[in-house]
DSSP file (Angstrom, degrees, kcal/mol; ACC not computed):
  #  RESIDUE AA STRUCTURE BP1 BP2  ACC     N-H-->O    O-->H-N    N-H-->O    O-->H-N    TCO  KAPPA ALPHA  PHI   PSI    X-CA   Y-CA   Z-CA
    1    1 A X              0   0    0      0, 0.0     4,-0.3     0, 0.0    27,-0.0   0.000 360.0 360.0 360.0-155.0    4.3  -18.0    3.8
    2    2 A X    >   +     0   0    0     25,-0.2     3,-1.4   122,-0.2    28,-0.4   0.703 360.0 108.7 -66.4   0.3    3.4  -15.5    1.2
    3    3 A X  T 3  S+     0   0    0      1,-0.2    26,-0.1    26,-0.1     3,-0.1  -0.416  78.0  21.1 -81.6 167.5    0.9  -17.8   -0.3
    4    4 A X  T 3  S+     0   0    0     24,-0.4     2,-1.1     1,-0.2    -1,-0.2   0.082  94.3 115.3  99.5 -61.1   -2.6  -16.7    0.4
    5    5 A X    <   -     0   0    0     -3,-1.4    -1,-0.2    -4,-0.3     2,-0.1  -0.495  49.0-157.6-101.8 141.1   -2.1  -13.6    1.1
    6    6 A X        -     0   0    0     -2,-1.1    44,-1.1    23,-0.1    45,-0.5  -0.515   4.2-167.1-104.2 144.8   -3.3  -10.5   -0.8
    7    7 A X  E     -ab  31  51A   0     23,-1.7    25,-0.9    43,-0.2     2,-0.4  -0.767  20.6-139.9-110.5 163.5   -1.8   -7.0   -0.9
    8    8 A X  E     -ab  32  52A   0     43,-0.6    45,-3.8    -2,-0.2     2,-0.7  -0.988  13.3-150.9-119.0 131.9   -4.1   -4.4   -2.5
    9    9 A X  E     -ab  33  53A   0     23,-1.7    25,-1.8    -2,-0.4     2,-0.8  -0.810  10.9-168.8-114.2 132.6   -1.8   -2.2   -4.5
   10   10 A X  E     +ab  34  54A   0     43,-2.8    45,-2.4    -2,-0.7     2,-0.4  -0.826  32.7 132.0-115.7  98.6   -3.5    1.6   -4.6
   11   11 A X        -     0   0    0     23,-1.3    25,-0.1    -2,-0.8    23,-0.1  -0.962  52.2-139.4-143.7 125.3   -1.4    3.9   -7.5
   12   12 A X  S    S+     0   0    0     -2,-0.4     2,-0.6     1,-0.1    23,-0.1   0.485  82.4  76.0 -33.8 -29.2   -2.8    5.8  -10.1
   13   13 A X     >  -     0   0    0      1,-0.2     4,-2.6    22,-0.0     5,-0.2  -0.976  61.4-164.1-140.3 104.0   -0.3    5.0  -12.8
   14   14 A X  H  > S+     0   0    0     -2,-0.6     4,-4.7     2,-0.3     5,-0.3   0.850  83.3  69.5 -50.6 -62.9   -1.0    1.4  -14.3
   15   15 A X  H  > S+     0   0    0      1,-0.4     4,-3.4     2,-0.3     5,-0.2   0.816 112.7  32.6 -97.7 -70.9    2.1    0.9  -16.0
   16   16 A X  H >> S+     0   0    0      2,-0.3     4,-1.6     1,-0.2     3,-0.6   0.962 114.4  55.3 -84.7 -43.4    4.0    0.6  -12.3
   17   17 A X  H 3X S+     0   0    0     -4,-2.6     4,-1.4     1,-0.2     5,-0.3   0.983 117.3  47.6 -70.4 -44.0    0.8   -1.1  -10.1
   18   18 A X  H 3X S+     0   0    0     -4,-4.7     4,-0.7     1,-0.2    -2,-0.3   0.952 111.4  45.5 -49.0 -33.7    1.4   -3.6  -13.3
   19   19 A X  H <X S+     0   0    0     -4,-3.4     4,-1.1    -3,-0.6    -2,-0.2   0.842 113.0  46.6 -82.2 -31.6    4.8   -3.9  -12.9
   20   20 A X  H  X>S+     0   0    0     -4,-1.6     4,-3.3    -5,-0.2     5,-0.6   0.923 110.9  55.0 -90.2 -50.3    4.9   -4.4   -9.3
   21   21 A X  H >X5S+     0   0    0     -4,-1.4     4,-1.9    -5,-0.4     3,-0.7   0.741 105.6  49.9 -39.8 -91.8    1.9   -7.2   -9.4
   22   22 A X  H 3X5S+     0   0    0     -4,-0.7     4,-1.1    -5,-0.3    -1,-0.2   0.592 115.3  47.2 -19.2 -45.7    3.6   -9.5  -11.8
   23   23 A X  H 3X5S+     0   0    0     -4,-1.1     4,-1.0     2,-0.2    -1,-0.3   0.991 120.2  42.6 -52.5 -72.3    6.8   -9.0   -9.2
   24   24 A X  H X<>S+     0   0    0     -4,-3.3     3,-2.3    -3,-0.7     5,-1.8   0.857 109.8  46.7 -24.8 -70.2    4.5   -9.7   -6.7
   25   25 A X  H ><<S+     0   0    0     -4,-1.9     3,-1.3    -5,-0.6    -1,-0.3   0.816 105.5  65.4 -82.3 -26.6    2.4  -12.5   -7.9
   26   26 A X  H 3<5S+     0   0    0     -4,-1.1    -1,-0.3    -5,-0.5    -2,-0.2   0.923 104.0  56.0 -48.0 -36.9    6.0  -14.4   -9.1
   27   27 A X  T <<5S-     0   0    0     -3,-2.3    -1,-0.2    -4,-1.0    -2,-0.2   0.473 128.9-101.4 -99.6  -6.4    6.3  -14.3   -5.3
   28   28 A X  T < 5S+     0   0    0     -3,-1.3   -24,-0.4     1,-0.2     2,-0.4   0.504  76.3 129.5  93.1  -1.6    3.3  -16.0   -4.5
   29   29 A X      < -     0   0    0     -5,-1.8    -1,-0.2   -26,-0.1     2,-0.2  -0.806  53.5-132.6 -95.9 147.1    1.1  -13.3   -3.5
   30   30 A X        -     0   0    0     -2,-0.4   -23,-1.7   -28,-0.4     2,-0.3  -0.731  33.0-169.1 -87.8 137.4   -2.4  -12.7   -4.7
   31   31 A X  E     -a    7   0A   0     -2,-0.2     2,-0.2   -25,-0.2   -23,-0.2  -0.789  14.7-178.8-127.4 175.0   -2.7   -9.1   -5.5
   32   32 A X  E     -a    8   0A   0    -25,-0.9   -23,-1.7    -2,-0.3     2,-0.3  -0.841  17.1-140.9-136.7 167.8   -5.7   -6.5   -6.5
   33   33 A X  E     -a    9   0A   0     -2,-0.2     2,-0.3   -25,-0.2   -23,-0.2  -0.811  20.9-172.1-132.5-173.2   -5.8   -3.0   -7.3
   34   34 A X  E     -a   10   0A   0    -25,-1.8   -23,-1.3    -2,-0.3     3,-0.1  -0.912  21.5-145.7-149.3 139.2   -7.5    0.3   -6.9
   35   35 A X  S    S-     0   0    0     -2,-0.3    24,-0.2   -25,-0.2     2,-0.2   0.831  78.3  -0.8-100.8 -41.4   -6.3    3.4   -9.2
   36   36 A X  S  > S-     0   0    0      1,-0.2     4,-2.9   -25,-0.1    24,-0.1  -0.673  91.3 -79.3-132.7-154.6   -7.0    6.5   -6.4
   37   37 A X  H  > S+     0   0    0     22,-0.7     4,-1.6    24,-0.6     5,-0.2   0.996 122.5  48.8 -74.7 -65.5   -8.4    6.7   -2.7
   38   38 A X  H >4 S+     0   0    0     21,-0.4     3,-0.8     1,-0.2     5,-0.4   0.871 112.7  43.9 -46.9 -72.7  -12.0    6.5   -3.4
   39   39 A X  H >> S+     0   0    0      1,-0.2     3,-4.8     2,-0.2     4,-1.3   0.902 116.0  52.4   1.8 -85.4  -11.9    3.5   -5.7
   40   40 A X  H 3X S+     0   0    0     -4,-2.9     4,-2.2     1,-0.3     3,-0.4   0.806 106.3  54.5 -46.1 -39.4   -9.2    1.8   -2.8
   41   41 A X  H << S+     0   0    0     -4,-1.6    -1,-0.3    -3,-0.8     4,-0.2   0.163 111.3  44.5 -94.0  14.4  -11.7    2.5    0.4
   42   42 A X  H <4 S+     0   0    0     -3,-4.8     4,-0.4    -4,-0.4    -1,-0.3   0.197 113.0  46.5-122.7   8.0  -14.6    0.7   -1.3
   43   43 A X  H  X S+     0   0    0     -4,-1.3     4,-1.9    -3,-0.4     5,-0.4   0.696 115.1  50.0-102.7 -43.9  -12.8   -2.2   -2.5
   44   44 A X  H >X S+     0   0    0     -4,-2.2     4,-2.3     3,-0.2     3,-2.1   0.924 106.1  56.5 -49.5 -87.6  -11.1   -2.4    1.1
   45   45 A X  H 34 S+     0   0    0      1,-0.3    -1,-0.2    -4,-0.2    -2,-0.1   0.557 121.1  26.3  55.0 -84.2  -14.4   -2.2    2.6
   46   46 A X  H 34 S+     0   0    0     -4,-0.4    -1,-0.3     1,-0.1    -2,-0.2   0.782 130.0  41.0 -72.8 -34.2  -15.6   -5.3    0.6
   47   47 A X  H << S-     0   0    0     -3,-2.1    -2,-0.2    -4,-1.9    -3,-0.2   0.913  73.1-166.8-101.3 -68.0  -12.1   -7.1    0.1
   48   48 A X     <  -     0   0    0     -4,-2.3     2,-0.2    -5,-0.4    -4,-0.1   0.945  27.0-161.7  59.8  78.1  -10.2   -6.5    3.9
   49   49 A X        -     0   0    0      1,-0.1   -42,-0.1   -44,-0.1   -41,-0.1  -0.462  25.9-119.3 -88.9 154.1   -6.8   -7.7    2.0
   50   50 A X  S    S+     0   0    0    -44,-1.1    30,-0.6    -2,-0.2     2,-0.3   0.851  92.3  28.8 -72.3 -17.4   -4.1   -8.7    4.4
   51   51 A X  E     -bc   7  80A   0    -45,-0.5   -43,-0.6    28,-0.2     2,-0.3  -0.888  65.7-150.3-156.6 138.2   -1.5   -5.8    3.1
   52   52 A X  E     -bc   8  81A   0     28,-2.0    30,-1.7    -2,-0.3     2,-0.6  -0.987   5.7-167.3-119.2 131.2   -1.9   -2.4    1.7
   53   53 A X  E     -bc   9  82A   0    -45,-3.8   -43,-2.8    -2,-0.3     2,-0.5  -0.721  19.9-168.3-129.5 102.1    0.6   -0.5   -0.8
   54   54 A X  E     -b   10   0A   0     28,-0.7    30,-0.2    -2,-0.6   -43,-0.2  -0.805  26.9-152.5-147.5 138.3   -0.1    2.8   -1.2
   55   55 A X        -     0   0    0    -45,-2.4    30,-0.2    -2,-0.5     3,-0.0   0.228  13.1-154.9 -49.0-176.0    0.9    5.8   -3.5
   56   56 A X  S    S+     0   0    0      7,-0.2     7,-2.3    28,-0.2     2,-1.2   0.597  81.7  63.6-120.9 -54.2    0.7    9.2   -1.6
   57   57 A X  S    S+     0   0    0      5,-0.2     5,-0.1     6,-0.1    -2,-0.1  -0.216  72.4 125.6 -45.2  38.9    0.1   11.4   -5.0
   58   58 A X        -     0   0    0     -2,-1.2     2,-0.3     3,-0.1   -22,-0.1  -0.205  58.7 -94.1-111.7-158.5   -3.1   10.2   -6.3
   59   59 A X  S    S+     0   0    0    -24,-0.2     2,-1.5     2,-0.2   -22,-0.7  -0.778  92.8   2.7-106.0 154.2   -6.9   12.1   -7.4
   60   60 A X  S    S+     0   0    0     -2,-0.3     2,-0.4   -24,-0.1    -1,-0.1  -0.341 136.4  26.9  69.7 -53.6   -9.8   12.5   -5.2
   61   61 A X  S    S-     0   0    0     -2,-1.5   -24,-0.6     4,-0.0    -2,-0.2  -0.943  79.6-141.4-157.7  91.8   -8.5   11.1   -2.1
   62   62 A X     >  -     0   0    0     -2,-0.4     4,-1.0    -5,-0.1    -5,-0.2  -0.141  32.1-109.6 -50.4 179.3   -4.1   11.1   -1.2
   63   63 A X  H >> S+     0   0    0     -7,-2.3     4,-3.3     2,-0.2     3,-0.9   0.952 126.4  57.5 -70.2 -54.6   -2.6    8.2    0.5
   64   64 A X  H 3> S+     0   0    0      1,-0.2     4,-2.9    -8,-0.2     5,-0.4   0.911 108.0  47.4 -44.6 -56.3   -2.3   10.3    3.6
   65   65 A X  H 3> S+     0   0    0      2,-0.2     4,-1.1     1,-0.2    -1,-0.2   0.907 117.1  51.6 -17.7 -62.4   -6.6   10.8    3.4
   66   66 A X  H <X S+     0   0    0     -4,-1.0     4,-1.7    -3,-0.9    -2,-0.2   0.947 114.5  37.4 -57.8 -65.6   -6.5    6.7    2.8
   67   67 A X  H  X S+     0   0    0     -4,-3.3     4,-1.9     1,-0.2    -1,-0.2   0.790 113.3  50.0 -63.8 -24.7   -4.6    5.9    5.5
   68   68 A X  H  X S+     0   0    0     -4,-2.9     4,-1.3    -5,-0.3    -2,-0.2   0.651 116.3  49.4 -87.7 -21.7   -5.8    8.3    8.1
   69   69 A X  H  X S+     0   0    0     -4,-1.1     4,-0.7    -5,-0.4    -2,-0.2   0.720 114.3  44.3 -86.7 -10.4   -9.5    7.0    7.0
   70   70 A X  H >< S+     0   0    0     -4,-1.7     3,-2.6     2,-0.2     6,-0.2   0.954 107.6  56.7 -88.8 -63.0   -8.4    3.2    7.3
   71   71 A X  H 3< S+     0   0    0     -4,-1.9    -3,-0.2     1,-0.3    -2,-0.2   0.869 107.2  57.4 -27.3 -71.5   -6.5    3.8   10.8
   72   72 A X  H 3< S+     0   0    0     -4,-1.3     2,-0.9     1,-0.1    -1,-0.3   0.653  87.1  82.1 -21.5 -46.7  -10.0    5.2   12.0
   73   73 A X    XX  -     0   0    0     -3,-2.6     4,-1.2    -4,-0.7     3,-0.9  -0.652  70.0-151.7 -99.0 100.1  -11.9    2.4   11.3
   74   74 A X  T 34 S+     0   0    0     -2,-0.9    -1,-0.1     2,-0.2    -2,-0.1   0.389  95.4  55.4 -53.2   1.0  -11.8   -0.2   13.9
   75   75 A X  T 34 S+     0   0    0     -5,-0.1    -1,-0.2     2,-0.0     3,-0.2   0.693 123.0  25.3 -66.2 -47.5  -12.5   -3.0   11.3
   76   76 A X  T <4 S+     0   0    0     -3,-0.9     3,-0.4    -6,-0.2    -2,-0.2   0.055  88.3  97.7-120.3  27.6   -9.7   -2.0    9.3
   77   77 A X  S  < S+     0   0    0     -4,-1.2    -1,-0.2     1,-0.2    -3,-0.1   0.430  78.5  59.4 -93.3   3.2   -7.4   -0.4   11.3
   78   78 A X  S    S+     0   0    0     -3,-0.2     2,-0.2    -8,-0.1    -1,-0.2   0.545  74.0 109.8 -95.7   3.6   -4.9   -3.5   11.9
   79   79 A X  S    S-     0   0    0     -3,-0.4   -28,-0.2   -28,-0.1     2,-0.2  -0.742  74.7-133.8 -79.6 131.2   -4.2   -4.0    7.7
   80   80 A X  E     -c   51   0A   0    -30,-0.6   -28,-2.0    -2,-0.2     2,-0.4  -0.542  23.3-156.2-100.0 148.2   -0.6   -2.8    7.9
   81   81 A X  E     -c   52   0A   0     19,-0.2     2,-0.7    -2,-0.2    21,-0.2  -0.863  15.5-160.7-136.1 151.3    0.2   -0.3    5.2
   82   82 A X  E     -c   53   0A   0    -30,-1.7   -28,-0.7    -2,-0.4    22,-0.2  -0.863  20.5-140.5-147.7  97.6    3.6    0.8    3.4
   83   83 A X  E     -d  104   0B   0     20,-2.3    22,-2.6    -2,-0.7     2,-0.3  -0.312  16.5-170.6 -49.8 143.3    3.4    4.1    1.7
   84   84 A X  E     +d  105   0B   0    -30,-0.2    22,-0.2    20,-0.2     2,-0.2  -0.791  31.2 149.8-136.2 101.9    5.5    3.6   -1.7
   85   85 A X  E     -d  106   0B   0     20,-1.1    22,-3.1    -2,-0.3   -30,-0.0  -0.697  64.1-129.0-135.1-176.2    5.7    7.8   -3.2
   86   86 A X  S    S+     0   0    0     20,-0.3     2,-0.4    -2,-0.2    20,-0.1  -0.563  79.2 112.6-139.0  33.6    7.8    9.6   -5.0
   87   87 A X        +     0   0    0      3,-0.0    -2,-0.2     1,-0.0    20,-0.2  -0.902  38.7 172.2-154.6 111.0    7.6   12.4   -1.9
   88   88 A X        +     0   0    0     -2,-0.4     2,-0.8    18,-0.1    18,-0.1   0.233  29.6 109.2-119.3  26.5   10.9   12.2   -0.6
   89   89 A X  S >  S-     0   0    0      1,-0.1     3,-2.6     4,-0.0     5,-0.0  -0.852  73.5-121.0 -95.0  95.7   11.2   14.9    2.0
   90   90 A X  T 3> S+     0   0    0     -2,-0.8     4,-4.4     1,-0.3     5,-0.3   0.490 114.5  57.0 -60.2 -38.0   11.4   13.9    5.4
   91   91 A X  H 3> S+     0   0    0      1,-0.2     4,-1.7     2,-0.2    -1,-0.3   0.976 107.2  51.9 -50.2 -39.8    8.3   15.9    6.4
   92   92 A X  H <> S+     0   0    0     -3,-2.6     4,-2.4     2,-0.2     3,-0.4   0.905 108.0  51.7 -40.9 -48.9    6.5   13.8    3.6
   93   93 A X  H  > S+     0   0    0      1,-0.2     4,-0.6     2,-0.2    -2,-0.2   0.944 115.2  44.0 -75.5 -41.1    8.0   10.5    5.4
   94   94 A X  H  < S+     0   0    0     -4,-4.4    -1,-0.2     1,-0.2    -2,-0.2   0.602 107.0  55.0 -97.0  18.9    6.4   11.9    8.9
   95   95 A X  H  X S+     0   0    0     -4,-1.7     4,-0.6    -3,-0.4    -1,-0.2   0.768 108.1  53.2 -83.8 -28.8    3.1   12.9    7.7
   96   96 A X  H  < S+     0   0    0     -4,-2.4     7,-0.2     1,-0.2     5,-0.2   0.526 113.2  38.1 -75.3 -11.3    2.7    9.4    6.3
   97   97 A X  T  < S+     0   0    0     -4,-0.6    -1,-0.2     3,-0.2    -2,-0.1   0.251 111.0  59.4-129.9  23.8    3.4    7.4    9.3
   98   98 A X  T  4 S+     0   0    0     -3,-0.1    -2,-0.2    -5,-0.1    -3,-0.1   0.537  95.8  64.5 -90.5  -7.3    1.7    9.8   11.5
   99   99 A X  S  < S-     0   0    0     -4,-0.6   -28,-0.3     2,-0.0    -2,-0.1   0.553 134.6 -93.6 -52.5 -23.0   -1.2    9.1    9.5
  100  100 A X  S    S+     0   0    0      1,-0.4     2,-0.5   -29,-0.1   -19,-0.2   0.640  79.3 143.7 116.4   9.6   -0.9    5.8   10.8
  101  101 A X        -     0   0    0     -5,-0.2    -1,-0.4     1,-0.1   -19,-0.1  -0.787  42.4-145.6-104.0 142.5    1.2    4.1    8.0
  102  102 A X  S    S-     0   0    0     -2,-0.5     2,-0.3   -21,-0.2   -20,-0.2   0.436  76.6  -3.2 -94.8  10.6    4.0    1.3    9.4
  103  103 A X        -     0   0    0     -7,-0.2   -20,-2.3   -22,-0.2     2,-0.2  -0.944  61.5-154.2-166.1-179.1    6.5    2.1    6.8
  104  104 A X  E     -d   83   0B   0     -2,-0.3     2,-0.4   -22,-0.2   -20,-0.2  -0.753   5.9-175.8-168.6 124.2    7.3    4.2    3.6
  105  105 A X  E     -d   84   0B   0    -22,-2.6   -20,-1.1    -2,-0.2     2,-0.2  -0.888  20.1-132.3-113.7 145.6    9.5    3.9    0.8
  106  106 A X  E     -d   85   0B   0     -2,-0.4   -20,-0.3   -22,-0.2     2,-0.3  -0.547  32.0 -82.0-117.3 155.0   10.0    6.3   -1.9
  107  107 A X  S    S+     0   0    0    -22,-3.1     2,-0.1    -2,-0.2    -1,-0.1  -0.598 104.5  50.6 -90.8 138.0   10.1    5.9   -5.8
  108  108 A X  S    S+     0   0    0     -2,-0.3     2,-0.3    -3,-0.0   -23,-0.1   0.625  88.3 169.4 -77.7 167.0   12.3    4.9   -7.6
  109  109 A X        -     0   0    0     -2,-0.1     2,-0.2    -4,-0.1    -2,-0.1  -0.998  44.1-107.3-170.0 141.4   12.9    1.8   -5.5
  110  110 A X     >  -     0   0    0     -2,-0.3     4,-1.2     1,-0.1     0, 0.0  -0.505  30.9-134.4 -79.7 151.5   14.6   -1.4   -5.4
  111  111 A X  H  > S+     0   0    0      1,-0.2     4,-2.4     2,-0.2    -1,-0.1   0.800 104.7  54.2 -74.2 -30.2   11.9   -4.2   -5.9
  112  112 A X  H  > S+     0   0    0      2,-0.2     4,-1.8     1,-0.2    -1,-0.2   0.693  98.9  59.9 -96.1   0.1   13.6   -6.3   -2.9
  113  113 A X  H  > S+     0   0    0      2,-0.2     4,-3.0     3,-0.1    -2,-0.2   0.885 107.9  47.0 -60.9 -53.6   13.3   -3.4   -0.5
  114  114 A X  H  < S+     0   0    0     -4,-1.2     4,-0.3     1,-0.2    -2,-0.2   0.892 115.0  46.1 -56.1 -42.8    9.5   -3.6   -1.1
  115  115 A X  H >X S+     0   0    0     -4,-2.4     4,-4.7     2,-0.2     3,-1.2   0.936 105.9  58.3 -47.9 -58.3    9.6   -7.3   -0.7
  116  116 A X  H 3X S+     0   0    0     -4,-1.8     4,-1.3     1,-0.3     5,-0.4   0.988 114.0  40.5 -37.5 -68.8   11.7   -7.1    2.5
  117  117 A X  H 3X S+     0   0    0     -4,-3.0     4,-0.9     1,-0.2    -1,-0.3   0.658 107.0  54.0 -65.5   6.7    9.0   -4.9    4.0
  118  118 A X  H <> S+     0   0    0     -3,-1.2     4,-3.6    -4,-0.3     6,-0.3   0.703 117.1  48.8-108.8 -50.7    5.6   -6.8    2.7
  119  119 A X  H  <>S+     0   0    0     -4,-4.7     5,-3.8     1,-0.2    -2,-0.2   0.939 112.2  48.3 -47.0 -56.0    7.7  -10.1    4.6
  120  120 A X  H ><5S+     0   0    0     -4,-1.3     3,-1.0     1,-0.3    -2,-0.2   0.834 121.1  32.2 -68.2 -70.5    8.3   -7.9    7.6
  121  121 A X  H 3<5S+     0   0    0     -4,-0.9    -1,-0.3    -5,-0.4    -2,-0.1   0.840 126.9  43.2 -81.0 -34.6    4.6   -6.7    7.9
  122  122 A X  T 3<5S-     0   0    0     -4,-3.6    -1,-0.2  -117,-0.0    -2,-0.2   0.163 101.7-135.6 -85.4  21.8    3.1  -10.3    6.5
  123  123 A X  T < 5       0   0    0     -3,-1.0    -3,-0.2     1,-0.2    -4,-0.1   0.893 360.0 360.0  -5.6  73.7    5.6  -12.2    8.7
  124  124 A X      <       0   0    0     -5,-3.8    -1,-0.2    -6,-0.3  -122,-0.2   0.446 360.0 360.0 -81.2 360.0    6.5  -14.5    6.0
């Protein structure tokens, strides 16, 4: 089940990558963070976490940037990724999962929608 496996959660704004760990880690996952792209692609890199959750808005490096450089990389192009943004304009939705991302859900957001899909992608 979820235990075991780590998401790496990549947002900018502590407050909510706190809020969603603590959710998280109640659930039995181990989680990490990154605050923007750069940060998240050397921590990947090192870490290769089973699940990625990541903002689209961030500095240095968007999610779209992140994802389209992880999809590249034939190490790390199977870690399944769920865009979580506050971007909610359908062009947003298909620039992120032509980037290569397998889902996206937009902020504000029910915490068991986010679950649902982290089972879905971790088949817990």
């Amino acid at each position: 089940m979820s235990q075991g496996k780590t998401i790496l959660l990549i947002d900018d704004e502590a407050d909510l990558r706190e809020a969603i760990k603590m959710k998280l880690e109640a659930e039995g996952y181990q989680i990490e963070q990154a605050a923007n792209g750069v940060e998240a692609l050397e921590h990947i890199k090192r870490n290769n976490p089973d699940l990625i959750v990541l903002d689209v808005m961030m500095p240095e490096l968007n999610g779209y940037q992140v994802c389209k450089r992880l999809k590249e990389d034939e190490k790390l192009k199977h870690i399944p990724i769920i865009l979580l943004t506050g971007r909610a304009h359908s062009s947003d939705q298909f620039w992120g999962l032509g980037m290569g991302a397998n889902d996206y859900i937009t902020k504000p957001f029910e915490f068991h929608e986010l679950l649902s899909l982290i089972a879905q992608h971790l088949n817990d």
